[in-house]
SELONU-384098 format. One record per residue: x negated, y, z of N, C-alpha, C in turn; residue in one letter. Coordinates in steps of 0.02 Angstrom, whole numbers. Layout:
BEGIN
ATOM     n_c1     n_c2     n_c3    ca_c1    ca_c2    ca_c3     c_c1     c_c2     c_c3   residuo
ATOM        X        Y        Z        X        Y        Z        X        Y        Z         a
...
//
This chain:
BEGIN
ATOM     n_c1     n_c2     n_c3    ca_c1    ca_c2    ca_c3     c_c1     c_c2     c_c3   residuo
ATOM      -42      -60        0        0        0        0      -43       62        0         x
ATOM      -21      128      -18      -50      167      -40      -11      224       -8         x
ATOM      -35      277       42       20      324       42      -44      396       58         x
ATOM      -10      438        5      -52      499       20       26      568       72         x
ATOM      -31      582      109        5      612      173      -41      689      191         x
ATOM        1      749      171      -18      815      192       22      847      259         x
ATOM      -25      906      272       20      928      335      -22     1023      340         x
ATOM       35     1051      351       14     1102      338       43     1149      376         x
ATOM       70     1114      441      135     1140      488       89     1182      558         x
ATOM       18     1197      550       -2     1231      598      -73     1257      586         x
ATOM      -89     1274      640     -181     1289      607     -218     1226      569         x
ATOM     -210     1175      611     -242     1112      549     -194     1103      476         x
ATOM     -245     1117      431     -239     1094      371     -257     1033      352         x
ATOM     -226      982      343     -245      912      319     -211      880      267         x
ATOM     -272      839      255     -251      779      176     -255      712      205         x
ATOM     -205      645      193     -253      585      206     -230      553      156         x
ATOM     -267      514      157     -243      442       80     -260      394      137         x
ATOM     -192      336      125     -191      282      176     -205      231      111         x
ATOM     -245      169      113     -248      130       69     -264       64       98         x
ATOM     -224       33      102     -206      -48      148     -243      -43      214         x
ATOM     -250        6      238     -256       33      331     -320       45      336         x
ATOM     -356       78      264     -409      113      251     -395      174      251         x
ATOM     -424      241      293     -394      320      289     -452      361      269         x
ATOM     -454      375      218     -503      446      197     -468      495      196         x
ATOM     -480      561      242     -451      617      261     -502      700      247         x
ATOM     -453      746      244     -479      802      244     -434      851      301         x
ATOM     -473      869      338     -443      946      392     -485      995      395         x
ATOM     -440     1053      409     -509     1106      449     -436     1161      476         x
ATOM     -458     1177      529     -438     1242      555     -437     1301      529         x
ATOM     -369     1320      525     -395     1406      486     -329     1417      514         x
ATOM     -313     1488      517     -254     1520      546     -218     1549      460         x
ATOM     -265     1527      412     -214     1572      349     -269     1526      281         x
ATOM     -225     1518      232     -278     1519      172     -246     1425      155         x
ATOM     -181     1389      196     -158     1322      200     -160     1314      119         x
ATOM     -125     1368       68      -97     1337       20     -134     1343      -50         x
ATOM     -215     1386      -36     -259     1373      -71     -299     1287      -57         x
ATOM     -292     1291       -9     -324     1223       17     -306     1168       23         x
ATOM     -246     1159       28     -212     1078       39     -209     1035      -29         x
ATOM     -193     1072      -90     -188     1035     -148     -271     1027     -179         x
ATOM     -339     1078     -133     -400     1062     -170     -418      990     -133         x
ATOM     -394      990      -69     -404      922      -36     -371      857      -46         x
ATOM     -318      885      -89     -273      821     -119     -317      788     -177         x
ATOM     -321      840     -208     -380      816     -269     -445      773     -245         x
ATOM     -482      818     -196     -539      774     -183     -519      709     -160         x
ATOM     -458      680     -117     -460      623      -76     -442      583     -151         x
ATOM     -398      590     -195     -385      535     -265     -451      549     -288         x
ATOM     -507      594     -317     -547      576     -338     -597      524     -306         x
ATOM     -593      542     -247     -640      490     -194     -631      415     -209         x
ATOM     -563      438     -202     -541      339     -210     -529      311     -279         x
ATOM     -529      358     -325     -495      333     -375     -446      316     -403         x
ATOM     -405      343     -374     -328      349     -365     -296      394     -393         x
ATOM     -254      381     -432     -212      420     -468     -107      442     -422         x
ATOM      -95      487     -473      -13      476     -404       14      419     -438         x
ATOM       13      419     -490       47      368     -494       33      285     -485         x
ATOM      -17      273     -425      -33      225     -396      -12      214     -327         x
ATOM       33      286     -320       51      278     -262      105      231     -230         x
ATOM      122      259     -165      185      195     -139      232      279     -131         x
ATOM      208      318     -117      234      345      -72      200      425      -56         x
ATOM      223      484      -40      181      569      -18      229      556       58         x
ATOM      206      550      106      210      572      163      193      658      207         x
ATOM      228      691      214      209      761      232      235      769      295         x
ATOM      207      823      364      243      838      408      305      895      413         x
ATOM      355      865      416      417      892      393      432      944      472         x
ATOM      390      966      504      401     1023      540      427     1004      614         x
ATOM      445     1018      681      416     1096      669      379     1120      679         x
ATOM      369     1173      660      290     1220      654      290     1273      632         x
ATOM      248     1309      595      275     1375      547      289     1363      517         x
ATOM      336     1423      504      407     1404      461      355     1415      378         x
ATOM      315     1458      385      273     1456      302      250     1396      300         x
ATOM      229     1368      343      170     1311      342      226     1258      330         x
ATOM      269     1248      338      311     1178      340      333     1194      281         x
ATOM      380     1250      244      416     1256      163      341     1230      134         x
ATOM      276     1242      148      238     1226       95      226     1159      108         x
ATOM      207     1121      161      216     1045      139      255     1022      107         x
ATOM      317     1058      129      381     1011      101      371     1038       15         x
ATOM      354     1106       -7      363     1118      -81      317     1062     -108         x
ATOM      266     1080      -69      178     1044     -112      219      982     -125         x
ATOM      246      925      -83      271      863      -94      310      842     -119         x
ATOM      360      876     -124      398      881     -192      376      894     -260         x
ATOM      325      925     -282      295      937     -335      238      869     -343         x
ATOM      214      854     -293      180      798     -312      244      720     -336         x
ATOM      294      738     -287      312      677     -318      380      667     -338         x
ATOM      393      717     -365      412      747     -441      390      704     -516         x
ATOM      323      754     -484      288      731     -564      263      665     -550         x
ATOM      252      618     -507      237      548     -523      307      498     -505         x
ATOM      359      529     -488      422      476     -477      408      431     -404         x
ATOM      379      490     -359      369      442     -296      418      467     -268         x
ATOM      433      425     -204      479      433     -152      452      464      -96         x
ATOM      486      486      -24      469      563        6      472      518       72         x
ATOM      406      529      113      447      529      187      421      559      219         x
ATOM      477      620      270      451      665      304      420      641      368         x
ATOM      403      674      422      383      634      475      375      705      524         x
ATOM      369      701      584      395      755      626      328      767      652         x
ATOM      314      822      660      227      864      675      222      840      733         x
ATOM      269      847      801      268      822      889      237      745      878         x
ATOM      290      710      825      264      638      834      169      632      809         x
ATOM      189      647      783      114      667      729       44      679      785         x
ATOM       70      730      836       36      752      902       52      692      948         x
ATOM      103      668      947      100      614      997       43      538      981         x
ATOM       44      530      920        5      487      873      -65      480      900         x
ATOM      -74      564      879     -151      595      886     -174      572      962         x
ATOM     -115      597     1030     -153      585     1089     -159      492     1103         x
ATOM     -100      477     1088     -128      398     1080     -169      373     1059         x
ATOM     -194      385     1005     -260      358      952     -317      372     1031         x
ATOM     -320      445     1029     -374      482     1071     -378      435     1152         x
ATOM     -332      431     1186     -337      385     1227     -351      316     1219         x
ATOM     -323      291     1181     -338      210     1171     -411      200     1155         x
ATOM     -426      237     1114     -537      238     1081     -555      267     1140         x
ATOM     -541      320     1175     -596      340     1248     -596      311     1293         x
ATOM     -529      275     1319     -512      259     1392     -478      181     1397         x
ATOM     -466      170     1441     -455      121     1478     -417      103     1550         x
ATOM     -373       76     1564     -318       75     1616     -286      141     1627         x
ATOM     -281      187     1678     -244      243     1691     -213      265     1641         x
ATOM     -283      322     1599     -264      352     1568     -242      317     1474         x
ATOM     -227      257     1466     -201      222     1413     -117      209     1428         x
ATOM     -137      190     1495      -43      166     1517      -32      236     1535         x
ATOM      -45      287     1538       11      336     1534       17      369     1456         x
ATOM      -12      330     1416        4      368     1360       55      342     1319         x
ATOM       74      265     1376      134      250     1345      202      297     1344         x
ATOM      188      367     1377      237      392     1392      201      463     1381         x
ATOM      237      502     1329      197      572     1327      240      627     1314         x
ATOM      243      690     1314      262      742     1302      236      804     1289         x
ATOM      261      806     1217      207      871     1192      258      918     1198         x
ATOM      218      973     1184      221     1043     1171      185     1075     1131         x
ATOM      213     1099     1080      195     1139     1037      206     1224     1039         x
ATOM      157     1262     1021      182     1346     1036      231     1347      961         x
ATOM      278     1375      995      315     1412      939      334     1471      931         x
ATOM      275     1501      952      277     1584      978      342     1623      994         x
ATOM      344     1675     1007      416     1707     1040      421     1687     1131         x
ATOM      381     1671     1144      373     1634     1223      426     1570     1221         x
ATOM      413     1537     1169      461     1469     1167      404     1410     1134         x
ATOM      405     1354     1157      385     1286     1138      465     1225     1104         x
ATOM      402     1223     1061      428     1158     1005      399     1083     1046         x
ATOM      470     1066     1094      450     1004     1108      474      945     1114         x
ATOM      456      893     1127      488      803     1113      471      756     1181         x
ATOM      485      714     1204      459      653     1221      453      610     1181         x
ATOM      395      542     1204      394      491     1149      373      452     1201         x
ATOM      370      367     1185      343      317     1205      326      276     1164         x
ATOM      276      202     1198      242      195     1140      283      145     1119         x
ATOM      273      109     1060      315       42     1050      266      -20     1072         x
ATOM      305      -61     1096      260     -130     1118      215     -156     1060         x
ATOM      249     -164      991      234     -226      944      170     -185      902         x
ATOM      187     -113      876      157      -88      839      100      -22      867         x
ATOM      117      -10      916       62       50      943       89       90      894         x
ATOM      150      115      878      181      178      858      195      228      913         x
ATOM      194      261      902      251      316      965      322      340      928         x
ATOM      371      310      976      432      338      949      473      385      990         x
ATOM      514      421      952      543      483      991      605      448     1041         x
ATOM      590      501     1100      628      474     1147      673      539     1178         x
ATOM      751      529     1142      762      587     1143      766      640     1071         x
ATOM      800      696     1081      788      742     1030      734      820     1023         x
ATOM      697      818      979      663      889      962      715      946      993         x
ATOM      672      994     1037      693     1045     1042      641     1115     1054         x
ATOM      688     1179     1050      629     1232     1053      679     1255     1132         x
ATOM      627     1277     1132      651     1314     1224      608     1356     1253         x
ATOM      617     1409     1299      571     1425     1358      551     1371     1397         x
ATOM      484     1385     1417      459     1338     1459      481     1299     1507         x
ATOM      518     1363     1543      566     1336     1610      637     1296     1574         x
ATOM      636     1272     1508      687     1209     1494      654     1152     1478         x
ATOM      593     1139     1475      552     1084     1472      547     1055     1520         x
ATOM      594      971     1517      592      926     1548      574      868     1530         x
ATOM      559      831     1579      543      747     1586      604      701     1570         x
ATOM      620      641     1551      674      593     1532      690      592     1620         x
ATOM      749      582     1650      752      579     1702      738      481     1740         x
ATOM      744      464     1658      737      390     1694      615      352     1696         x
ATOM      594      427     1664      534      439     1694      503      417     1719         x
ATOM      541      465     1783      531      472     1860      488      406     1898         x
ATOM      406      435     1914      395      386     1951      349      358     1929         x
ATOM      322      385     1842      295      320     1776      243      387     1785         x
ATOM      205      356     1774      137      385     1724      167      448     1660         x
ATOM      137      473     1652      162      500     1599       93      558     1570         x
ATOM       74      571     1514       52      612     1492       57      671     1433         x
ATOM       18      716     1432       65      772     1382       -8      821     1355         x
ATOM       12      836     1277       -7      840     1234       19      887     1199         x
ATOM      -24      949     1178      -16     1001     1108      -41     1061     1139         x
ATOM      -40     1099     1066      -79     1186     1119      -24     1221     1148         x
ATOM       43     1209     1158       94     1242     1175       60     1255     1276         x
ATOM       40     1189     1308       -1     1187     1355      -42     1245     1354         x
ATOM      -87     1258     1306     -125     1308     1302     -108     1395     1320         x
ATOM      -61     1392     1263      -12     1436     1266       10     1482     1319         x
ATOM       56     1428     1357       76     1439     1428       86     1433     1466         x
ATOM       24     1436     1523        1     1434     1581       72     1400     1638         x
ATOM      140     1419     1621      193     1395     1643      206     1329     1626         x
ATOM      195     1297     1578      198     1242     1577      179     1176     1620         x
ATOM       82     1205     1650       69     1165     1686       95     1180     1730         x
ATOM      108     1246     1763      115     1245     1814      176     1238     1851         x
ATOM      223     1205     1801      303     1196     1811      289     1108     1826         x
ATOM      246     1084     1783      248     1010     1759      179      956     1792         x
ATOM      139     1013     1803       68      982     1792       82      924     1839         x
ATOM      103      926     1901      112      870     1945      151      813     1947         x
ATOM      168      817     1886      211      774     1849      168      729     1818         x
ATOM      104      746     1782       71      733     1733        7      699     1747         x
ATOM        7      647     1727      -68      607     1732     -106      643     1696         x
ATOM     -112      682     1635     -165      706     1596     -147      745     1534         x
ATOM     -166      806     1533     -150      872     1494     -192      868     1446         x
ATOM     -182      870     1377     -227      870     1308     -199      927     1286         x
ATOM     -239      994     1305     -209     1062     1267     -246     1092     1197         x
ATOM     -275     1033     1163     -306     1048     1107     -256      996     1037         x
ATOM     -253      969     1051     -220      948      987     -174      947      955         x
ATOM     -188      942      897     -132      984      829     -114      931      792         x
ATOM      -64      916      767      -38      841      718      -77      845      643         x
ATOM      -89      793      622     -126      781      573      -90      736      526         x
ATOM     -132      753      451      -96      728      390     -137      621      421         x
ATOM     -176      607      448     -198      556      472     -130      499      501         x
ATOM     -109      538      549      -67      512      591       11      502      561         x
ATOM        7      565      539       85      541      474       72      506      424         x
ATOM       12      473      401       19      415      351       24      372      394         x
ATOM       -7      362      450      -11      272      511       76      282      514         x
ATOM      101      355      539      175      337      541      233      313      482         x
ATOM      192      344      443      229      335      385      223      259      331         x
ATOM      185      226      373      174      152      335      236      110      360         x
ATOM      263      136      410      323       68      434      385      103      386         x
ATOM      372      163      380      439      186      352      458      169      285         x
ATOM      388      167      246      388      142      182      414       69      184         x
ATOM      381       19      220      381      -47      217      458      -52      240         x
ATOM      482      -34      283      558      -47      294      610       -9      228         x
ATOM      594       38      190      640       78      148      662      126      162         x
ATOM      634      162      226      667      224      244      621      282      213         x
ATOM      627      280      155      616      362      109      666      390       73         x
ATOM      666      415       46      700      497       27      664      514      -57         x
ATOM      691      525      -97      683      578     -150      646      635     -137         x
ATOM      637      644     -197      576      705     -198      624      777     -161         x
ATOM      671      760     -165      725      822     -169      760      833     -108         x
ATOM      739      771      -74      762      768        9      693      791       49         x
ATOM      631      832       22      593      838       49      596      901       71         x
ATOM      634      902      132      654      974      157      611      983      221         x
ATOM      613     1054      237      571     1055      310      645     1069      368         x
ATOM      609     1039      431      641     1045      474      626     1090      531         x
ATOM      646     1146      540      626     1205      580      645     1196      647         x
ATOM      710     1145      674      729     1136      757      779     1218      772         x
ATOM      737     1277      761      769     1339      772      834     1338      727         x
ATOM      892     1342      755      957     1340      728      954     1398      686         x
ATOM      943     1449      704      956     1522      666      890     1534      584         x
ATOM      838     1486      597      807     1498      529      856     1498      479         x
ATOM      857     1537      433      875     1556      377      932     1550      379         x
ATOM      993     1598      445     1046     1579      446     1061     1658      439         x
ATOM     1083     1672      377     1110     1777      352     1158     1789      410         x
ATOM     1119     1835      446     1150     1874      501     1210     1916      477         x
ATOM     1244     1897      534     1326     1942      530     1331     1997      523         x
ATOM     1366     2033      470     1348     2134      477     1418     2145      552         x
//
């Protein structure tokens, strides 16, 4: 299987090409400059491999939320890629994407504690305006996925909660929304086995997610490749 996967929903800019659970990737940090760059890194990862689109299975992109520029352009870029080769679409959610990331990161560094609480995590993402873009997830037994537990939401800090059935578990939490604001830990921190206030979701982690989705049939048309903002009022024409 073959799935090329962009993400362009925050300061990381990333490319990956997944190729039978082989990942050659491209990122870098920049606060501006996503949509000169994501399609030169698309290019390099098919030239690398030799890969054409139409060898693909599949364009995997992070379907938001995040900035609202940064997410219309994954979702446009991916549609145009698979458009023109007749691939099928699957979006995949930036939190999970971050939830992915701190799992990977725990499981390769650590060992007991801090692994079993990553069966249980909660990010936060900044979504500026003094509000976070956030989720719970846990892990799955069979596959070392993280699945959402619960629904995406944006909120002030002081509405960021724990699953109430939790209570008691390990738990850890993940994204720069932590970074952000200082309220977070200090509403939660004692809640929390372990704070990761650096990481950003990657085009990496939405191909690993995006391999079960393919293999089961859950994609979408080029034309269902919409972004998902969470904020009810994006692009909703205000009342005169």
């Amino acid at each position: 299987m073959k799935i090329l996967a962009i993400d362009t929903a925050t300061e990381n800019c990333s490319a990956a090409l997944w190729i039978d659970g082989n990942v050659l990737q491209r990122e870098v940090e920049v606060e501006r400059g996503h949509a000169e760059l994501i399609l030169t890194m698309v290019d390099e990862l098919l030239a690398q491999s030799s890969t054409k689109l139409g060898d693909l299975d599949a364009v995997a992109f992070g379907r938001g939320p995040g900035s609202f520029t940064g997410v219309r352009l994954a979702a446009s870029v991916t549609q145009g890629l698979a458009f023109g080769a007749g691939l099928p679409v699957v979006p995949i959610s930036d939190l999970r994407a971050v939830a992915q990331r701190a799992l990977a990161i725990a499981t390769a560094g650590h060992a007991g504690a801090d692994a079993a609480a990553t069966h249980r995590l909660l990010v936060c993402n900044d979504a500026r305006m003094q509000e976070v873009y956030w989720a719970c997830f846990q892990r799955r037994p069979n596959d070392d996925l993280m699945e959402p537990v619960g629904i995406e939401r944006v909120s002030k800090c002081s509405q960021v909660n724990l699953p109430a059935e939790w209570a008691g578990t390990p738990v850890t939490a993940a994204g720069r929304g932590f970074r952000a604001y200082a309220e977070l830990t200090e509403r939660l921190g004692q809640l929390l086995t372990n704070i990761d206030d650096n990481i950003l979701p990657g085009a990496r982690e939405i191909a690993a997610l995006a391999v079960t989705e393919v293999r089961a049939g859950r994609v979408v048309p080029a034309e269902e490749a919409v972004p998902i903002y969470v904020r009810d009022d994006v692009a909703r024409p205000k009342s005169s």
